[in-house]
BAMITI-871534 format. One record per residue (C-alpha): residue in one letter; x negated, y negated, z. Coordinates in steps of 0.2 Angstrom, whole numbers, plus 5000, padded with zeros to 4 digits. Layout:
BEGIN
> A | X | Y | Z .
...
//
This chain:
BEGIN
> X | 5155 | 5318 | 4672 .
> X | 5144 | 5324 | 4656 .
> X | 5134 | 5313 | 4647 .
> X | 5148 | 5317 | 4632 .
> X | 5163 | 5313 | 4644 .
> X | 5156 | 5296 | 4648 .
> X | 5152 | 5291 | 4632 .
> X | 5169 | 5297 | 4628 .
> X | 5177 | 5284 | 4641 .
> X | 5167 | 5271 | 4639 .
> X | 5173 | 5272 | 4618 .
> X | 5193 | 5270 | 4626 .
> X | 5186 | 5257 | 4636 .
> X | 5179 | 5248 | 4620 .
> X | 5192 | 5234 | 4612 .
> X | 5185 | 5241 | 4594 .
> X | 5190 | 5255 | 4582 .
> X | 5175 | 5265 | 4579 .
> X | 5170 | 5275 | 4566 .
> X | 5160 | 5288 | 4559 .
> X | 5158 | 5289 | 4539 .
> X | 5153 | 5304 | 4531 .
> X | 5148 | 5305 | 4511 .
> X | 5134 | 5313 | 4505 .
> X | 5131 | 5298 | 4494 .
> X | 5120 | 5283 | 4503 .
> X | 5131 | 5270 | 4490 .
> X | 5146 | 5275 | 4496 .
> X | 5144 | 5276 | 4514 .
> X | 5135 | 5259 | 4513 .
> X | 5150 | 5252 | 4503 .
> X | 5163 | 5261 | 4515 .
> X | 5153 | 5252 | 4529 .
> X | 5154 | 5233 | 4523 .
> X | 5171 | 5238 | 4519 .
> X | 5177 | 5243 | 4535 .
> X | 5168 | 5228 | 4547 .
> X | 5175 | 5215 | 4536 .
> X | 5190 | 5219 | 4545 .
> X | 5191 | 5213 | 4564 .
> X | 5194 | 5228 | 4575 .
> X | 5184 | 5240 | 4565 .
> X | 5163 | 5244 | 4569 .
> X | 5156 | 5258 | 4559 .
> X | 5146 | 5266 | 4572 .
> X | 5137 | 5281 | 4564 .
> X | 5137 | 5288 | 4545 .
> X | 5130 | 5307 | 4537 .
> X | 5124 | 5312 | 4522 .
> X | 5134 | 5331 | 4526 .
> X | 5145 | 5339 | 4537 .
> X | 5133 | 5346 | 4550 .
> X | 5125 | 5331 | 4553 .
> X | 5140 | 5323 | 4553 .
> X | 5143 | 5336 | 4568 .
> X | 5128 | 5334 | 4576 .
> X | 5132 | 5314 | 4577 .
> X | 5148 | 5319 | 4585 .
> X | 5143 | 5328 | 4601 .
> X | 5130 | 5314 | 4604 .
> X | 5142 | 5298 | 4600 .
> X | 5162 | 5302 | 4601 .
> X | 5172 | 5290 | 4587 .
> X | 5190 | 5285 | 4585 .
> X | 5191 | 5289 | 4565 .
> X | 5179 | 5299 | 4554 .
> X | 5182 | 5297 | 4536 .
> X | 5176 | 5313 | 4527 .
> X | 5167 | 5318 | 4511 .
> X | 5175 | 5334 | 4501 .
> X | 5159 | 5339 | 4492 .
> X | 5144 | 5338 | 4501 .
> X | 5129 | 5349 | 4502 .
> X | 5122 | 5361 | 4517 .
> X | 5140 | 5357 | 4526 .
> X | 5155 | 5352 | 4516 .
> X | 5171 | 5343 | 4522 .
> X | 5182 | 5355 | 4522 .
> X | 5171 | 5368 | 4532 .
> X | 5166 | 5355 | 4543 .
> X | 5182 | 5349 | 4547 .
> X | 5187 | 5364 | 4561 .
> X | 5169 | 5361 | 4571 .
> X | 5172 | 5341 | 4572 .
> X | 5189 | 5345 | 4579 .
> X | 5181 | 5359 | 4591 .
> X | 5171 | 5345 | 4596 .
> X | 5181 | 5332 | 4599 .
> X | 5201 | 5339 | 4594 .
> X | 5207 | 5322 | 4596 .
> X | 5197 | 5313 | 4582 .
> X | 5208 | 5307 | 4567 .
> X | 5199 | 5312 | 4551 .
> X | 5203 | 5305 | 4535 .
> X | 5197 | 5313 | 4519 .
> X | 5190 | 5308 | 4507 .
> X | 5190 | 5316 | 4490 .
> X | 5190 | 5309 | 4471 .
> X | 5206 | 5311 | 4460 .
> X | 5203 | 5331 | 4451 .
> X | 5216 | 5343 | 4455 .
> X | 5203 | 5357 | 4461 .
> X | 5202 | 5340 | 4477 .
> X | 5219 | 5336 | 4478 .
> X | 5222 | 5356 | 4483 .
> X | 5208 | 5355 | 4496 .
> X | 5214 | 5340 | 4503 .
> X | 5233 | 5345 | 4506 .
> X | 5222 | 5364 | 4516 .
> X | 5212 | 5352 | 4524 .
> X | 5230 | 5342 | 4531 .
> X | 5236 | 5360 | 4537 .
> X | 5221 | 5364 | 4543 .
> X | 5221 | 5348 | 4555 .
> X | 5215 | 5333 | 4545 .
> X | 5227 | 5316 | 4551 .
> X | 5227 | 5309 | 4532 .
> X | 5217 | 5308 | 4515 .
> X | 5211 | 5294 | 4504 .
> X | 5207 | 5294 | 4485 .
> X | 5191 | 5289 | 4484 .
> X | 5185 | 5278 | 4466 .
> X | 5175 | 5289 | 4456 .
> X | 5160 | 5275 | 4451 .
> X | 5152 | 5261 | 4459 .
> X | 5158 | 5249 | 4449 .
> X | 5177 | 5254 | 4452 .
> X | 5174 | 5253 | 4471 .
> X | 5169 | 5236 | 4468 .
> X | 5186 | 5231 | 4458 .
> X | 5198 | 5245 | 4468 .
> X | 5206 | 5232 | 4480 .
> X | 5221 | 5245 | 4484 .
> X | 5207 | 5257 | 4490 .
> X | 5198 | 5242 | 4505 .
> X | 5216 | 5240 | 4510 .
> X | 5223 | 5258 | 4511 .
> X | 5207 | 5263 | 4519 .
> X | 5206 | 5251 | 4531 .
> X | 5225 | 5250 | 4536 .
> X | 5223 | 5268 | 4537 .
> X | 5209 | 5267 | 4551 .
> X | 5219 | 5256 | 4559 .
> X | 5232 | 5266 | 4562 .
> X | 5225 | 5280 | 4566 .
> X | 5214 | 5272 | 4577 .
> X | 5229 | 5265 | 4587 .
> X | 5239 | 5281 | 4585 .
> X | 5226 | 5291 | 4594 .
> X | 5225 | 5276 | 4608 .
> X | 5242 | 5275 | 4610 .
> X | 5243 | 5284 | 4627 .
> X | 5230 | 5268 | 4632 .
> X | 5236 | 5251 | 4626 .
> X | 5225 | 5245 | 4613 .
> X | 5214 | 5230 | 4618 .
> X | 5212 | 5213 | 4611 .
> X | 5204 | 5215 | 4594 .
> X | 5211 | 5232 | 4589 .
> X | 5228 | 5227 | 4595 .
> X | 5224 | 5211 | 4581 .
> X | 5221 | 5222 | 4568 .
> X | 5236 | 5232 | 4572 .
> X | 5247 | 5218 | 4568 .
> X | 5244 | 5223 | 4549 .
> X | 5248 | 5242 | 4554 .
> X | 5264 | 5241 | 4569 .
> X | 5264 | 5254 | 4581 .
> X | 5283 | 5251 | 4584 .
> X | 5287 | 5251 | 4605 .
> X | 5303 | 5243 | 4605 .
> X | 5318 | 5253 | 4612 .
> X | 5327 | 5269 | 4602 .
> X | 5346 | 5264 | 4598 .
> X | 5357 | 5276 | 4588 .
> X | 5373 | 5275 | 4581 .
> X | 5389 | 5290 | 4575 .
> X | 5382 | 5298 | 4555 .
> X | 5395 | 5296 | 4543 .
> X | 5410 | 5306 | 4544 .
> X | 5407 | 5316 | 4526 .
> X | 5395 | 5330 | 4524 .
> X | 5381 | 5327 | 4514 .
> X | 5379 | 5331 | 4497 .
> X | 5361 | 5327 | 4497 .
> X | 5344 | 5327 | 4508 .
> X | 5331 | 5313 | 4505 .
> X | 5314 | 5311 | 4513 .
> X | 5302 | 5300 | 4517 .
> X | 5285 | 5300 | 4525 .
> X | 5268 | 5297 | 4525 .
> X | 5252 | 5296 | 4534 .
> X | 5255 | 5316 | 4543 .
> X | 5267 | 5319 | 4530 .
> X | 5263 | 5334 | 4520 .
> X | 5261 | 5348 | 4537 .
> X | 5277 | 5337 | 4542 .
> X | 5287 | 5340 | 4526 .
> X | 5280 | 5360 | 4527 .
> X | 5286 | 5362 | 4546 .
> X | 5303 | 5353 | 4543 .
> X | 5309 | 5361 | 4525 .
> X | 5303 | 5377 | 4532 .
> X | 5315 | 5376 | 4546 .
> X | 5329 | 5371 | 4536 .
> X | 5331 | 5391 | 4531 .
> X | 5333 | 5400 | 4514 .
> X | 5353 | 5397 | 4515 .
> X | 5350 | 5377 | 4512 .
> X | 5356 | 5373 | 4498 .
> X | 5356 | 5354 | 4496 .
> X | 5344 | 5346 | 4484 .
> X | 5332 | 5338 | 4493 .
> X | 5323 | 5324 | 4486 .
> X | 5305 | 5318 | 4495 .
> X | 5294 | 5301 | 4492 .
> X | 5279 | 5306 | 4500 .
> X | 5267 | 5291 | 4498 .
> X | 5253 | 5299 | 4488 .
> X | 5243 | 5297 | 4472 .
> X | 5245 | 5305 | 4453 .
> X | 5237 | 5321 | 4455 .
> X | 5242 | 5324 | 4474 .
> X | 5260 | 5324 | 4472 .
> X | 5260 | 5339 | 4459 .
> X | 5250 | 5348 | 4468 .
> X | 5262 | 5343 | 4485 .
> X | 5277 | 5353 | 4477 .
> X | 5268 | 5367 | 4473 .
> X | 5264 | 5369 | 4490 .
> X | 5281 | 5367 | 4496 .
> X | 5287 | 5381 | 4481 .
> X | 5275 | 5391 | 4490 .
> X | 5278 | 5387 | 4508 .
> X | 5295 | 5387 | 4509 .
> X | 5301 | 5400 | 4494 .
> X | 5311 | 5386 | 4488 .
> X | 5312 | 5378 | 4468 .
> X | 5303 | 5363 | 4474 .
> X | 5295 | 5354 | 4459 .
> X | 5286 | 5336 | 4453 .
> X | 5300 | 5326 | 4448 .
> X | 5298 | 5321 | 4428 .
> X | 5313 | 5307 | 4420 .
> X | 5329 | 5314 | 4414 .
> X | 5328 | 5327 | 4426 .
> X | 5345 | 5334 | 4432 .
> X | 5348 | 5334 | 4451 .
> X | 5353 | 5353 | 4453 .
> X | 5358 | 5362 | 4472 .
> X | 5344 | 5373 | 4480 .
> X | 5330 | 5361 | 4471 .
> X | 5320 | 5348 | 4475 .
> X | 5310 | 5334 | 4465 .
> X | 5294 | 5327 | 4474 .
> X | 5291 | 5307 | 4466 .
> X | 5277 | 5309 | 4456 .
> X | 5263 | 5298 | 4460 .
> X | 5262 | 5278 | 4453 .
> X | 5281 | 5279 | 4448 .
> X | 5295 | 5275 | 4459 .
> X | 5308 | 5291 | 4459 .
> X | 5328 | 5282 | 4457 .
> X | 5344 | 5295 | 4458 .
> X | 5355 | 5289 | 4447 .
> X | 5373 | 5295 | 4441 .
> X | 5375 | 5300 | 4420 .
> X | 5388 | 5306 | 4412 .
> X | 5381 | 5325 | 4416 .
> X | 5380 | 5321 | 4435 .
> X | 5365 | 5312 | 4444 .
> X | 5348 | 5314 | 4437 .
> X | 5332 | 5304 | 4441 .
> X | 5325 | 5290 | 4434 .
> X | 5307 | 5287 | 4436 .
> X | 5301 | 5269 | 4433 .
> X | 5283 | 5259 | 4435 .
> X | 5292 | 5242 | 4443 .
> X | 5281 | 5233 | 4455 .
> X | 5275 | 5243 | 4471 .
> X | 5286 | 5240 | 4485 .
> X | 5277 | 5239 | 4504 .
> X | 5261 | 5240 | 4494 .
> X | 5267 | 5258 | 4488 .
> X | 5272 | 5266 | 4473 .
> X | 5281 | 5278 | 4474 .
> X | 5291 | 5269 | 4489 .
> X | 5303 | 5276 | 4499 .
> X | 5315 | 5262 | 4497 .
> X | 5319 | 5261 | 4477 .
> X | 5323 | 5279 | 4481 .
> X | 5335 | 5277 | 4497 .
> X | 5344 | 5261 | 4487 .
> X | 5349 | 5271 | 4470 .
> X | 5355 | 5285 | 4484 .
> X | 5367 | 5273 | 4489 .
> X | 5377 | 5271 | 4473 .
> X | 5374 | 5289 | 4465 .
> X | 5378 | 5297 | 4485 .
> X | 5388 | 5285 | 4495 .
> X | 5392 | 5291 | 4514 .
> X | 5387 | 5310 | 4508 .
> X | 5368 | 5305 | 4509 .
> X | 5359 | 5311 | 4522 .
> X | 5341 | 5305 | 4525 .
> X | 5325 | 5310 | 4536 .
> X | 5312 | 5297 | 4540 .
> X | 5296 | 5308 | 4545 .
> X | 5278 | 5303 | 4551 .
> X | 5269 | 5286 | 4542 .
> X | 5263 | 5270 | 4544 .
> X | 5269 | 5256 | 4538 .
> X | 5289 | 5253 | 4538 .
> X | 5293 | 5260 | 4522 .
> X | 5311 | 5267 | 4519 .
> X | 5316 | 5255 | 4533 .
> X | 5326 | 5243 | 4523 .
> X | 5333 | 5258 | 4511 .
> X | 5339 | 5266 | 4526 .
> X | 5348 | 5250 | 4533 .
> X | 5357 | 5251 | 4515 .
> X | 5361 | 5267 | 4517 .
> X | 5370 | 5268 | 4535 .
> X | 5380 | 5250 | 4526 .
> X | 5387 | 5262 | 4511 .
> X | 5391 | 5274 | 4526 .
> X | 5378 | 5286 | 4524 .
> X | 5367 | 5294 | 4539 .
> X | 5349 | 5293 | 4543 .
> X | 5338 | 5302 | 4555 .
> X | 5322 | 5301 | 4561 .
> X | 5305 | 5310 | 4569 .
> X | 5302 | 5305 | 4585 .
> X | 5283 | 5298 | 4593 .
> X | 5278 | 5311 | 4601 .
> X | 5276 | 5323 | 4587 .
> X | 5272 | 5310 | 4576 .
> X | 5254 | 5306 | 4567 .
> X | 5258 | 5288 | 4566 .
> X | 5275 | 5281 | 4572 .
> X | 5278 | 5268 | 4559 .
> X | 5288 | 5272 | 4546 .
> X | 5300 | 5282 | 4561 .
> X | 5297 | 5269 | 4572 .
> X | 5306 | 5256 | 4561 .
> X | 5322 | 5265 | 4558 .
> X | 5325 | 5271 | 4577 .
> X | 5321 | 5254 | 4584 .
> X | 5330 | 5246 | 4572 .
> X | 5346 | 5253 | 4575 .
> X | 5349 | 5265 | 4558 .
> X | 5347 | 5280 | 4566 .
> X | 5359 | 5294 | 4572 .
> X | 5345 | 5303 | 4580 .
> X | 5329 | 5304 | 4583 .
> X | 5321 | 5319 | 4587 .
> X | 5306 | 5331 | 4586 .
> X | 5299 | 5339 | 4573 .
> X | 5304 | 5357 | 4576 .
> X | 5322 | 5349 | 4580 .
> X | 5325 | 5338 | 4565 .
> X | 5330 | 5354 | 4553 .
> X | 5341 | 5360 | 4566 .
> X | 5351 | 5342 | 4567 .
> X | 5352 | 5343 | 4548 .
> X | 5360 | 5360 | 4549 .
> X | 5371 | 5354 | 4562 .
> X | 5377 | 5337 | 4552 .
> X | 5379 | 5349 | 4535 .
> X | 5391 | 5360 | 4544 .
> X | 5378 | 5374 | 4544 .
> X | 5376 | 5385 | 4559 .
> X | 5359 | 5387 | 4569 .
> X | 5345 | 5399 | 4564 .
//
């Protein structure tokens, strides 16, 4: 066995997340370390100031969880990001990037190009001191990733701790029949993995799908807009950043803009959406569930809902009202998962009629829409 392959064991042996922070600014990581270990679980274990050193650190001491710098000099995250997976391709990286749109962009390549999740990072010293959504996001984040890329070894006492805030769900899959109608409707939820997720699976809905789809992709202003232009793109579909008053029309769909909640509600010109700032719900805003619960009156038993890749049980309780109006949910399964949380909850709860694989779940939808295969 290598040097590198022990070191590599003895870190799954370890009852700790460990984790590498990478920011070419020596106040950040600082801050980014105190945050992290005040949370039981969590030991920062190495930190660079660019991405090759960040790479050199690697192949000497293997970590759980990298957090990632965008702009950086001699290396920068995004062009550093393939060598720390060739060195280690089960790493979970988190980048890390301020709130510009020029960021947002490389944030949603580095996702696609095999980054587990992003964070917005606060753009001054003194907003990291007051931003207390940021020190939880980041290290729930950690946290689940960490156990996510674990989950083939059962977590040990202290991680397993901190993975109380952040459930990996194990319980058993139950299913029950969809609803009877066929949908007039697709809505998505998803998370942490989300965005290659949502890529994958409209992609394989084909160019003959002509529901409205509408997503709630837990993301910040900025990220969201810059979300459905990706999937215009990707998926040669009219997909756009949902705006209030908007009227939901066949072929389209609306991505939840970011810090608003996106509601479906009916009018008097059919249903159109309804963006409002009430309080976060499962510390996010947008949330899935406000969206699946205003499905339920505008829809009925003619919605049909996907639960993809997250942390977190987000879209669990709008799912449960949604199979209760008669309406069908399905859901991603673990394998293909980044983190089984938000999936998890809904098939071991009993909402779902299916849980399946990725590349299977635009098949299903197909199926249930009376569509025939590609």
């Amino acid at each position: 066995m290598s040097t590198l392959e022990a070191r590599t064991q003895s870190l799954q042996d370890d009852d700790a997340c460990h984790v590498m922070v990478v920011d070419d600014s020596a106040v950040i990581r600082g801050y980014i370390r105190r945050l992290l270990q005040e949370t039981d679980g969590i030991e920062v274990v190495a930190s660079a100031g660019n991405g090759q050193a960040a790479i050199d650190a690697l192949k000497k001491n293997p970590v759980d969880v990298i957090i990632l710098d965008i702009e950086m000099p001699v290396l920068d995250g995004l062009s550093a990001l393939p060598k720390l997976l060739e060195v280690d391709p089960t790493v979970k990286i988190i980048m890390a990037s301020t709130l510009t749109v020029a960021n947002a962009d490389v944030s949603l390549k580095a996702l696609s190009a095999g980054a587990a999740d992003y964070i917005a990072k606060p753009t001054s010293t003194a907003a990291l001191h007051s931003a207390e959504d940021f020190r939880r996001d980041l290290a729930s984040k950690v946290v689940a990733l960490s156990g996510a890329r674990r989950r083939t070894r059962p977590p040990r006492a202290r991680l397993a701790a901190a993975l109380k805030a952040a459930p990996l769900y194990a319980g058993p899959v139950e299913t029950r029949a969809p609803s009877r109608l066929p949908p007039t409707i697709l809505a998505i939820g998803s998370s942490t993995g989300g965005p290659q997720a949502l890529m994958t699976f409209i992609r394989g809905l084909g160019d003959d799908f002509d529901l409205p789809i509408v997503v709630t992709q837990h993301m910040p202003a900025t990220f969201t807009g810059i979300l459905a232009k990706h999937l215009a793109d990707s998926c040669n579909r009219d997909f756009r950043e949902a705006s209030d008053g908007d009227h939901i029309k066949a072929g389209c769909g609306y991505v939840a803009p970011g810090d608003y909640h996106m509601l479906i509600n009916d009018s008097a010109g059919g249903p159109v959406v309804k963006l409002t700032q009430t309080p976060p719900e499962n510390f996010c805003r947008p949330s899935v569930d406000p969206m699946l619960r205003s499905l339920v009156g505008t829809y009925g038993a003619k919605t049909l809902v996907v639960i993809l890749t997250g942390m977190g049980h987000d879209g669990l309780e709008g799912g449960r009202a949604i199979v209760e109006g008669g309406g069908t949910v399905i859901a991603q399964d673990e394998e293909t998962s980044v983190v089984w949380g938000m999936p998890g909850a809904v098939a071991t709860a009993g909402v779902c009629a299916a849980v399946l694989p990725l590349n299977d779940l635009a098949g299903q939808v197909r199926k249930l829409c009376g569509k025939a295969g590609l």
